[in-house]
Backbone as JSON Lines, residues from 0, in Angstrom:
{"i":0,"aa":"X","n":[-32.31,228.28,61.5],"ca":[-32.16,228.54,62.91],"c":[-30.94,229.39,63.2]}
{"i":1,"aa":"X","n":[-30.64,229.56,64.38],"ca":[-29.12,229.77,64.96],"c":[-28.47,229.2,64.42]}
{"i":2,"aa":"X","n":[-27.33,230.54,64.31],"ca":[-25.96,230.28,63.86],"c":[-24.64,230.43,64.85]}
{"i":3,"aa":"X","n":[-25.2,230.58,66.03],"ca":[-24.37,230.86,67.19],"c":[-25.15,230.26,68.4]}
{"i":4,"aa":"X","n":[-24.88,230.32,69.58],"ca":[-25.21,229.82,70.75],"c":[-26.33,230.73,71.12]}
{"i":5,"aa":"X","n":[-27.32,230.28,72.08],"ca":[-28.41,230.65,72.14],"c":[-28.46,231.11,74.0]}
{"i":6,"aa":"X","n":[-28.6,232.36,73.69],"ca":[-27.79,233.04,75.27],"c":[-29.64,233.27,76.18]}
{"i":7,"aa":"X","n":[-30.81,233.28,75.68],"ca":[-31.47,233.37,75.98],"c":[-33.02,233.55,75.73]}
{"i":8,"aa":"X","n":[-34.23,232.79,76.2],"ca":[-35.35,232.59,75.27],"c":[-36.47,232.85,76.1]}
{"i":9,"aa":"X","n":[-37.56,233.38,75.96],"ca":[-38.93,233.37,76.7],"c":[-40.05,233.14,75.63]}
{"i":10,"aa":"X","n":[-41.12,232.76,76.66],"ca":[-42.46,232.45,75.95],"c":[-43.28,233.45,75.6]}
{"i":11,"aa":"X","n":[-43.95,233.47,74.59],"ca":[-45.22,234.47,74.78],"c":[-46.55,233.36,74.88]}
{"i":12,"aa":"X","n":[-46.97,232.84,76.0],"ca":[-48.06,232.12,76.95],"c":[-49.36,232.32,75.4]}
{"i":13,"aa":"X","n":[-49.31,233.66,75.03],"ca":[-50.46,234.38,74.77],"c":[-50.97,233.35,73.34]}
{"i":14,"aa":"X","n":[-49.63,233.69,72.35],"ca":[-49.49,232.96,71.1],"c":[-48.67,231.34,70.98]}
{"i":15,"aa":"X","n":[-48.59,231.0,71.93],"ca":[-47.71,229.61,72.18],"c":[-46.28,230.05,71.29]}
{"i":16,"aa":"X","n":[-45.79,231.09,71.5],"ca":[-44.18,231.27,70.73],"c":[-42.98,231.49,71.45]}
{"i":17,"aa":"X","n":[-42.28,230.73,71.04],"ca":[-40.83,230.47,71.74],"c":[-40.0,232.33,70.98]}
{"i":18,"aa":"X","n":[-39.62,233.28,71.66],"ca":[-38.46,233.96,71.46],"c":[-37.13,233.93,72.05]}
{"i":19,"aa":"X","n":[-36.03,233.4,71.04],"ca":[-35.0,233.08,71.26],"c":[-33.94,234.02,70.93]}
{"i":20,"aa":"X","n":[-32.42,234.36,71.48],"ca":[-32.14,235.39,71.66],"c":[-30.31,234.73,71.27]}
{"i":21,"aa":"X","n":[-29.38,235.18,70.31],"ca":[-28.5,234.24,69.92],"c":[-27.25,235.19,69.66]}
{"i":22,"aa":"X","n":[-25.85,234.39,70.17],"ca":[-24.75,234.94,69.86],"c":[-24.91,235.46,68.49]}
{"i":23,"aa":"X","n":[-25.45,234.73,67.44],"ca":[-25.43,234.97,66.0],"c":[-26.06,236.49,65.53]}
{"i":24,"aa":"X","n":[-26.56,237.49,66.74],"ca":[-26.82,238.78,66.38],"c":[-28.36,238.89,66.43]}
{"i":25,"aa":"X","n":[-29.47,237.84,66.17],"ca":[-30.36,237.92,65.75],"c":[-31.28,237.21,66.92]}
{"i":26,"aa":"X","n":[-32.52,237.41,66.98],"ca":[-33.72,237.14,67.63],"c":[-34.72,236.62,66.86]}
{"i":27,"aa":"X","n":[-35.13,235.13,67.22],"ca":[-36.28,234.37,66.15],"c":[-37.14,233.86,67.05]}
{"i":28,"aa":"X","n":[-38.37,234.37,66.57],"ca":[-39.97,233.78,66.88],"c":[-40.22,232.56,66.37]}
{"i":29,"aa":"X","n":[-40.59,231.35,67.0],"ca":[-40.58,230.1,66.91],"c":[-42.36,229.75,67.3]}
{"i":30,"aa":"X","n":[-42.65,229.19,66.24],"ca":[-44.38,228.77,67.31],"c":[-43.86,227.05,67.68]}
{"i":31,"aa":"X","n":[-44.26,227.18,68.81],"ca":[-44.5,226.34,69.63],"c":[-45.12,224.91,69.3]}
{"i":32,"aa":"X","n":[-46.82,225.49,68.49],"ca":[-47.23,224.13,67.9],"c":[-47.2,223.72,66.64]}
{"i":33,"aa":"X","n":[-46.58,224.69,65.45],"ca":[-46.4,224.36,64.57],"c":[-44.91,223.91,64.21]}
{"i":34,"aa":"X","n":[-43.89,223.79,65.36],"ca":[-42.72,224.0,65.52],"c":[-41.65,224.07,64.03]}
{"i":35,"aa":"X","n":[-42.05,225.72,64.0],"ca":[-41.36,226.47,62.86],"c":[-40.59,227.58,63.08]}
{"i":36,"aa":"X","n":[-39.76,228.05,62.55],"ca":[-39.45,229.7,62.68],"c":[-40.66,230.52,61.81]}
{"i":37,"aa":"X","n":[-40.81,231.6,63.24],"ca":[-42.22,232.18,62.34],"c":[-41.11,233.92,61.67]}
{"i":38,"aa":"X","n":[-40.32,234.37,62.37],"ca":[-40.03,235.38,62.28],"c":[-38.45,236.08,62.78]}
{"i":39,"aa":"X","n":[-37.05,236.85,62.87],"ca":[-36.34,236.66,62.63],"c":[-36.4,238.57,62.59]}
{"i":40,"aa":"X","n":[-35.41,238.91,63.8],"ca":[-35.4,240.23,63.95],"c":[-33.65,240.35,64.15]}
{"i":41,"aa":"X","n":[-33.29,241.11,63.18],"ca":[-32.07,241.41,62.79],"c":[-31.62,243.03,63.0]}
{"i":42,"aa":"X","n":[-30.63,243.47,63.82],"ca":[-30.12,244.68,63.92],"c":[-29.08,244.97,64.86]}
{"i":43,"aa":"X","n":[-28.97,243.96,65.83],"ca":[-28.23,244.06,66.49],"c":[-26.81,244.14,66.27]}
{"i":44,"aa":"X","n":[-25.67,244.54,66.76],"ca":[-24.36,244.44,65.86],"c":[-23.8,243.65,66.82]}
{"i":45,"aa":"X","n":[-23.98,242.57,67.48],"ca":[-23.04,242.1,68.43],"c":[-24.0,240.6,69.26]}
{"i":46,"aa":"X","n":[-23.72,240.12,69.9],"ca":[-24.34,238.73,70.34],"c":[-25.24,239.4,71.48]}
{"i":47,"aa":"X","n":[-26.87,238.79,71.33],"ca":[-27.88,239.2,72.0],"c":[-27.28,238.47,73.33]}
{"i":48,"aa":"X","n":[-27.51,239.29,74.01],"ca":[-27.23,238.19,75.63],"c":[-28.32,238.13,75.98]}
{"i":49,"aa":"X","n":[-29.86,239.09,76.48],"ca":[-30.76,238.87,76.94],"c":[-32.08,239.2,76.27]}
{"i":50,"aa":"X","n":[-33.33,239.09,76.58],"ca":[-34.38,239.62,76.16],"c":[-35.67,239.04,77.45]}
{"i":51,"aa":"X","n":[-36.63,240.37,77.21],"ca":[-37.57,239.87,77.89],"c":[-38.5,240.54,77.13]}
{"i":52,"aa":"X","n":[-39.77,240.03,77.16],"ca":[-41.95,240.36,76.91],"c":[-42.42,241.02,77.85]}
{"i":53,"aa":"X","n":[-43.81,242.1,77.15],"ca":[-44.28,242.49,78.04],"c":[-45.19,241.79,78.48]}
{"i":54,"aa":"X","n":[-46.52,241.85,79.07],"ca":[-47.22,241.6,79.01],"c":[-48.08,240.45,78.36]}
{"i":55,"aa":"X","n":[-48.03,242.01,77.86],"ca":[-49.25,241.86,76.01],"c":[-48.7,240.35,75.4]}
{"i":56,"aa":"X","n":[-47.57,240.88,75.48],"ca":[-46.89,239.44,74.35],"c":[-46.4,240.5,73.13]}
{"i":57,"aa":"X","n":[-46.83,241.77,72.9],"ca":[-46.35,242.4,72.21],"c":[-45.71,243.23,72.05]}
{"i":58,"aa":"X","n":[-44.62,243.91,72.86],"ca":[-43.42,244.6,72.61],"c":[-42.26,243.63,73.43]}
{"i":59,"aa":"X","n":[-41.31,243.37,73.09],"ca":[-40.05,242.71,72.95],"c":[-38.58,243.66,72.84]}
{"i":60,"aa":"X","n":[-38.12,243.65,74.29],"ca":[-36.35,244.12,74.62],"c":[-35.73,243.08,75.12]}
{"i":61,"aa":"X","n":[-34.62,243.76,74.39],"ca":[-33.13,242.56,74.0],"c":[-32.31,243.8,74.55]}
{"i":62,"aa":"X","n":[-31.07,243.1,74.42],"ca":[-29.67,243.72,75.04],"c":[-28.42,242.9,74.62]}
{"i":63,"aa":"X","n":[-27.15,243.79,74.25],"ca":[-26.82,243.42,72.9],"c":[-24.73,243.7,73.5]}
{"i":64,"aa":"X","n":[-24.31,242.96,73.17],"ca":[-22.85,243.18,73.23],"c":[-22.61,244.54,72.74]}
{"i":65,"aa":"X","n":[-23.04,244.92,71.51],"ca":[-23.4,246.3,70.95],"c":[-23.55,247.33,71.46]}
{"i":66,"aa":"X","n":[-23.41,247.2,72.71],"ca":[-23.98,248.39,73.76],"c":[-25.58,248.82,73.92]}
{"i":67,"aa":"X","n":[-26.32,248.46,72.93],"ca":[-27.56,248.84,72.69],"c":[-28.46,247.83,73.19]}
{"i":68,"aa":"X","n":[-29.77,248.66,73.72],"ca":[-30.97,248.29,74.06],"c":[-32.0,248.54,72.79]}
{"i":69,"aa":"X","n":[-32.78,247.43,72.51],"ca":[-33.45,247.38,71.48],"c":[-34.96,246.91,71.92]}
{"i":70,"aa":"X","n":[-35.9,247.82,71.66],"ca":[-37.18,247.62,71.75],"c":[-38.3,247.39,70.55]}
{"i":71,"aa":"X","n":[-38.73,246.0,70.28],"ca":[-39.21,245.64,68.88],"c":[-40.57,244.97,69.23]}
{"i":72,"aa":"X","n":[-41.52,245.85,68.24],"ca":[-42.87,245.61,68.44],"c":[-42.59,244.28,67.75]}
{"i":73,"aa":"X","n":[-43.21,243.21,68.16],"ca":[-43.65,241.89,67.95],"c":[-44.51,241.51,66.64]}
{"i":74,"aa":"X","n":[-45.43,242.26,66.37],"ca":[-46.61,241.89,65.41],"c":[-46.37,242.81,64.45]}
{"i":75,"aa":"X","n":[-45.71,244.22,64.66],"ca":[-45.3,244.88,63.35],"c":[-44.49,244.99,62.77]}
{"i":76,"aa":"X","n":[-43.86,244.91,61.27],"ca":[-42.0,245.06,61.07],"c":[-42.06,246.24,61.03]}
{"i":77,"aa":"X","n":[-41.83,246.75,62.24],"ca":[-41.1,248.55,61.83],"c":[-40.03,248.17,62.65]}
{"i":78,"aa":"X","n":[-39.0,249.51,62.18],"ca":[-37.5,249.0,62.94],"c":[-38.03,249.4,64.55]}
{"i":79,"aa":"X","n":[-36.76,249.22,65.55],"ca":[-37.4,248.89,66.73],"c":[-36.62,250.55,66.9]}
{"i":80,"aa":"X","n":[-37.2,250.35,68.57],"ca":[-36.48,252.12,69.18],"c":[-35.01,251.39,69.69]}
{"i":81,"aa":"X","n":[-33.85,252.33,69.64],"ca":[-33.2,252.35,69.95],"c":[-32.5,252.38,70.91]}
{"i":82,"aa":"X","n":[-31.99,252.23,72.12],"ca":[-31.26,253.0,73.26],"c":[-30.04,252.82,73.47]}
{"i":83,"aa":"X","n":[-29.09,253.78,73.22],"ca":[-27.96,254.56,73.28],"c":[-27.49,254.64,74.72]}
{"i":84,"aa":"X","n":[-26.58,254.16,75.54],"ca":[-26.17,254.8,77.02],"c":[-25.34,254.3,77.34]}
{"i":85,"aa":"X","n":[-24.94,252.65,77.16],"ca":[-23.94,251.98,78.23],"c":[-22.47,251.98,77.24]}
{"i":86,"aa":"X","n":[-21.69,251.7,77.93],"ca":[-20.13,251.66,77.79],"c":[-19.84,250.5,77.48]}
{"i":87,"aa":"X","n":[-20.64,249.25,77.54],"ca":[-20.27,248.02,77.46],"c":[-21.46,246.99,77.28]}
{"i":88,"aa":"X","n":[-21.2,245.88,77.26],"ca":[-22.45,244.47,76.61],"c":[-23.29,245.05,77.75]}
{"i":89,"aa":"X","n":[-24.8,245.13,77.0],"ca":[-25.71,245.09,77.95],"c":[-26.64,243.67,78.07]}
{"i":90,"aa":"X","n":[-26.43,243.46,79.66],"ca":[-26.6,242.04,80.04],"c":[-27.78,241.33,80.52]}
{"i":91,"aa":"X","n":[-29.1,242.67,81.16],"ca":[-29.54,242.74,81.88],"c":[-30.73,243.48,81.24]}
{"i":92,"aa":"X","n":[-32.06,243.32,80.61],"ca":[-33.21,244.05,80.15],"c":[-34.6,244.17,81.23]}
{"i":93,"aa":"X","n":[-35.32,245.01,81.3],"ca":[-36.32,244.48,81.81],"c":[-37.1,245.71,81.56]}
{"i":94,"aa":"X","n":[-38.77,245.43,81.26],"ca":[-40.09,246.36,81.02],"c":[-40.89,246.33,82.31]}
{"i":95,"aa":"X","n":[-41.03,248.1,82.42],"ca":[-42.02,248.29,83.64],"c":[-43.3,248.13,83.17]}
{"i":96,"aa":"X","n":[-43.86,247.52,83.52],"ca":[-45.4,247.24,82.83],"c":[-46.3,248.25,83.48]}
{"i":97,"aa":"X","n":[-46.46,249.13,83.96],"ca":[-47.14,250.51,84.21],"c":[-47.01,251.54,83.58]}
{"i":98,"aa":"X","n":[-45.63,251.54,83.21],"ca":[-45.52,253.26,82.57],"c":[-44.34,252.57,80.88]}
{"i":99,"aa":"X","n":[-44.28,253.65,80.7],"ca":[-43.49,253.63,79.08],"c":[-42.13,253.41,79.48]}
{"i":100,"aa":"X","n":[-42.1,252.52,80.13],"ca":[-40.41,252.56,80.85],"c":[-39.41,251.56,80.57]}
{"i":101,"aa":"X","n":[-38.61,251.25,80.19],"ca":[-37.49,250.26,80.25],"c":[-36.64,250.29,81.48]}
{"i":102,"aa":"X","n":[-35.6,249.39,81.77],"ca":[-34.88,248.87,82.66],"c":[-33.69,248.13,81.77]}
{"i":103,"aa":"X","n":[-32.16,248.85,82.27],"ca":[-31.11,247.83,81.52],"c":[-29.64,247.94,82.3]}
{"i":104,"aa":"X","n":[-29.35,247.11,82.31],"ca":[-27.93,246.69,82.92],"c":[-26.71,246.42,82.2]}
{"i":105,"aa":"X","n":[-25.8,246.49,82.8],"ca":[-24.3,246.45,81.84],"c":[-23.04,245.85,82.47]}
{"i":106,"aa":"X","n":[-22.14,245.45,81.72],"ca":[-21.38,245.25,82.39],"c":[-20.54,246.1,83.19]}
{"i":107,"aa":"X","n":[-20.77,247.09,82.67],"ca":[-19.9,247.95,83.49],"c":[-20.11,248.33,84.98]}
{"i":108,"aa":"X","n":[-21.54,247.65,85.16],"ca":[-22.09,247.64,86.92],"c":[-23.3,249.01,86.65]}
{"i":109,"aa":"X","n":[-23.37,249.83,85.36],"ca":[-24.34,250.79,85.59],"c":[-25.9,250.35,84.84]}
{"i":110,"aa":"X","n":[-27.13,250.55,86.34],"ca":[-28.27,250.43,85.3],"c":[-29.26,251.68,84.89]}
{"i":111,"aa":"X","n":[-29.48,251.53,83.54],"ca":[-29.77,252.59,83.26],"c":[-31.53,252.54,83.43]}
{"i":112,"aa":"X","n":[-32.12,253.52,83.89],"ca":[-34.02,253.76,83.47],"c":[-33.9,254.62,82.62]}
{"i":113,"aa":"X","n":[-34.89,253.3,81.13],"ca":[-34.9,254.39,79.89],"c":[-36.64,255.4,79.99]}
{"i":114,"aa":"X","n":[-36.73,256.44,79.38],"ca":[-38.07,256.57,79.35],"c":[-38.54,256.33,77.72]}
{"i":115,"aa":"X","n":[-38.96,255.41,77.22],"ca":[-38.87,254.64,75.77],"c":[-40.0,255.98,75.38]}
{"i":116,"aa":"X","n":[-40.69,256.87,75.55],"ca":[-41.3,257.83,74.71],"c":[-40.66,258.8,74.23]}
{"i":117,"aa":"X","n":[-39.23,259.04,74.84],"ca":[-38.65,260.4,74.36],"c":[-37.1,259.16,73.94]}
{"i":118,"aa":"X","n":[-37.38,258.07,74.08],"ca":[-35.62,257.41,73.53],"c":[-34.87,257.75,74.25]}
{"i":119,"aa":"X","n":[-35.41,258.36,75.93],"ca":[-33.71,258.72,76.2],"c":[-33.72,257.88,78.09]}
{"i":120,"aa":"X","n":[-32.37,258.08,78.62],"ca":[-32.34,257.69,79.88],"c":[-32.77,258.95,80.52]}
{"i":121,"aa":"X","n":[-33.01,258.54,81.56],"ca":[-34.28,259.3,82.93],"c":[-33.29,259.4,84.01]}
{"i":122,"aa":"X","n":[-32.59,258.34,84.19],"ca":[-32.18,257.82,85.48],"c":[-30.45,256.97,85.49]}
{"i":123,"aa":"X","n":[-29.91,256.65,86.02],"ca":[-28.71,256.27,86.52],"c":[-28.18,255.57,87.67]}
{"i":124,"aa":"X","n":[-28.12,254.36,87.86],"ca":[-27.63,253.76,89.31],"c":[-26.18,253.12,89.01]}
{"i":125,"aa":"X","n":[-25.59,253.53,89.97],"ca":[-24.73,252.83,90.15],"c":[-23.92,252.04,91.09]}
């Protein structure tokens, strides 16, 4: 399990699986009724603060003391996409479920709109 405090977790309804989100750097898929660790996504350089699901149940963003936004397909191990932008812990994730879009927040008060097909930010609020 965790090796650090556990900053934040959601369900995927779809597969009965707990995703949990941990100071310890890392993100683990938990099933629900077999109550096991099924899986264990490592890259982050810094304590996950948030994560949220799409939909599907299958793409998964986190947000990372690291400055980075991390987008990780669920069912495949390929490494995840990257996003590059904030100045500080990003605190705040969220997926537009219409278009190829991300949503992320920071401490620094700026949120960024990523467009996840080209890896880059679109947009800027502050």
């Amino acid at each position: 399990g965790h090796s650090g405090s556990v900053n934040s977790m959601v369900v995927i309804d779809q597969t009965r699986t707990l995703v949990s989100a941990s100071e310890d750097s890392t993100i683990r898929l938990w099933s629900l009724d077999e109550i096991t660790q099924v899986k264990v996504f490592e890259g982050h350089g810094g304590s996950v603060n948030c994560l949220r699901i799409d939909k599907t149940g299958n793409k998964l963003i986190s947000g990372s003391n690291d400055k980075t936004v991390r987008v990780w397909d669920v069912e495949e191990s390929r490494d995840p996409i990257i996003l590059r932008g904030h100045l500080d812990s990003v605190t705040a994730v969220a997926l537009v479920a219409s278009s190829n879009t991300a949503v992320s927040g920071c401490k620094d008060s700026k949120i960024i709109i990523w467009d996840l097909a080209h890896q880059s930010p679109t947009s800027t609020l502050n």
